[in-house]
C-alpha positions as a printed Julia matrix, in Angstrom:
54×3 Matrix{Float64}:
  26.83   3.91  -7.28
  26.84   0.58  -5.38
  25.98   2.69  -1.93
  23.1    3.85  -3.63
  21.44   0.47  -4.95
  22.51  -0.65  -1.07
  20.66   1.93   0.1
  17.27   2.08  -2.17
  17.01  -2.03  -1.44
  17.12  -1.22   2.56
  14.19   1.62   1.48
  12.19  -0.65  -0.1
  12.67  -3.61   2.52
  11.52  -0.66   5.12
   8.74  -0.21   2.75
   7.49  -3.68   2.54
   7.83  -4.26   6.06
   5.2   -1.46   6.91
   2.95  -2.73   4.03
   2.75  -6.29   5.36
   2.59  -4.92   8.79
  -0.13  -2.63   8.34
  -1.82  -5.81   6.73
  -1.54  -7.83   9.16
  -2.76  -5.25  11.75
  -6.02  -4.44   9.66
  -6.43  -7.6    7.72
 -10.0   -6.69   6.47
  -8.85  -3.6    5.24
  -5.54  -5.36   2.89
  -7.4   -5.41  -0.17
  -8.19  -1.82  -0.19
  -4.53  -0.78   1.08
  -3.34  -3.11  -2.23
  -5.84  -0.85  -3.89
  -4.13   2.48  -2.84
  -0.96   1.26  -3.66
  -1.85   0.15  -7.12
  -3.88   3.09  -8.1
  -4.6    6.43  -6.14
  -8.12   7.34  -7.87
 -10.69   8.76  -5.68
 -13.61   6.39  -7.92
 -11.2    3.62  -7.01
 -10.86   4.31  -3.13
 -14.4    4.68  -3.07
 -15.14   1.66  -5.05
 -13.4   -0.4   -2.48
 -14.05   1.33   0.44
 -18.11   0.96  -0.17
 -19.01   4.51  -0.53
 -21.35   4.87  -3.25
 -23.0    8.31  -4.22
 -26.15   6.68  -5.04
């Protein structure tokens, strides 16, 4: 069981690593990746993104 907790904690290091890397690559764009990764709703995407049907 301890290999496995090892293993999940190096998965989510990997993990943060390409979030704050894709940040700081596209740093206008960090509030809508946040958005993504909080909630994946097309009205939300859109919301943030600026695409309004109107």
């Amino acid at each position: 069981a301890q290999e496995l907790v090892e293993e999940l904690e190096e998965f989510s290091y990997e993990e943060d690593d390409n979030f704050l890397n894709e940040s700081l690559i596209d740093e206008e764009n960090k509030d809508t990746v946040m958005s993504l990764n909080e909630e994946n709703t097309n009205w939300e995407i859109n919301d943030v993104i600026g695409f309004d049907e109107d």
